[in-house]
C-alpha positions as CSV (number, residue, x, y, z in Angstrom):
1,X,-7.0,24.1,10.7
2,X,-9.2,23.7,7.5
3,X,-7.1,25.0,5.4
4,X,-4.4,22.4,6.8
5,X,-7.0,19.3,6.6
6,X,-8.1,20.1,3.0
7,X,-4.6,20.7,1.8
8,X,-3.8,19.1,-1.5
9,X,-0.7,17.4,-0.9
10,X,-1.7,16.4,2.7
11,X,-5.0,14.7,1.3
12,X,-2.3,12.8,-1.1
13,X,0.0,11.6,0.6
14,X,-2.6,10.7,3.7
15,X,-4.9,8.8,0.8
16,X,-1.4,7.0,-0.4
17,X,-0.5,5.5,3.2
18,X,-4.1,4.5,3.8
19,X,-4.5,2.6,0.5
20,X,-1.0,0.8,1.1
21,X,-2.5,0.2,4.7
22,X,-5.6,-1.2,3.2
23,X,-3.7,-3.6,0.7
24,X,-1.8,-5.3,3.2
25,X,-4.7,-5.8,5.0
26,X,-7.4,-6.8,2.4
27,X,-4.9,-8.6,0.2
28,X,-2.0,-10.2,3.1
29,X,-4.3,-10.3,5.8
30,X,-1.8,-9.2,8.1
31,X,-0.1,-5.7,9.5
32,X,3.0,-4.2,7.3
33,X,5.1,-5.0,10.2
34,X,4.2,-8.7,11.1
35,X,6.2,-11.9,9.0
36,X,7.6,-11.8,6.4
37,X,8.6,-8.2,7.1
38,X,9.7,-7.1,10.5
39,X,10.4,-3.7,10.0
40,X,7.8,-1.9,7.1
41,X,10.1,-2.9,4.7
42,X,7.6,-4.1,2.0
43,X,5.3,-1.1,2.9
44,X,7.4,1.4,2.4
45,X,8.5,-0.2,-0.9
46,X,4.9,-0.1,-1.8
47,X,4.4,3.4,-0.7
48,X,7.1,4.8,-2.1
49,X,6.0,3.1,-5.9
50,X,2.5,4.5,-5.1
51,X,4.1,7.9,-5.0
52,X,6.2,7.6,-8.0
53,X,2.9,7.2,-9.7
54,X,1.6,10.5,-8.2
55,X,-0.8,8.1,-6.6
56,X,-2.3,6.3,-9.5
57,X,-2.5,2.6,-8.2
58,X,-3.5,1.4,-11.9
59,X,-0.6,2.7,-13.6
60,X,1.6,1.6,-10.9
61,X,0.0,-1.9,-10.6
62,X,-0.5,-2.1,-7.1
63,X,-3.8,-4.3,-7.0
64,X,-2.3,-6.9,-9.6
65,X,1.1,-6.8,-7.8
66,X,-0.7,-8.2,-4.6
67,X,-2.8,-10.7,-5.9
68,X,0.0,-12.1,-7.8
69,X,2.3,-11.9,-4.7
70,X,4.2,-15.3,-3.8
71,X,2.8,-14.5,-0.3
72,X,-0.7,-14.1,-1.5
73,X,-0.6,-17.1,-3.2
74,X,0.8,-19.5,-1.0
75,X,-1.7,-18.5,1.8
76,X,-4.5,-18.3,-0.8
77,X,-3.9,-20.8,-3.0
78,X,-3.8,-19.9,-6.8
């Protein structure tokens, strides 16, 4: 069971939907699922750019991407 739990590409790929998770709800305020997207479209965009960067959320701009978001700004202001 260890050996499972501490397995590199689990931890990866565990860490990448978590941080995805976390940026729709630190940035949005809201769950992957609720409005404007119904159906996880915009999180498995996001998740799927996360992984193209082998995880590396600087190179693939996912911080900036959110706060620039139209939907961040309008419910944030600028």
């Amino acid at each position: 069971m260890r050996r499972i739990a501490e397995n590199a590409t689990l931890v990866t790929n565990e860490f990448n939907r978590a941080f995805v998770l976390m940026q729709f709800f630190g940035y949005l305020r809201r769950d992957p699922n609720d409005q404007p997207d119904t159906d996880y479209t915009g999180y498995d965009f996001w998740l799927t750019k996360l992984n193209q960067f082998n995880g590396n959320y600087i190179n693939a701009e996912m911080v900036k991407a959110f706060i620039s978001s139209t939907e961040c700004r309008q419910r944030f202001g600028p």
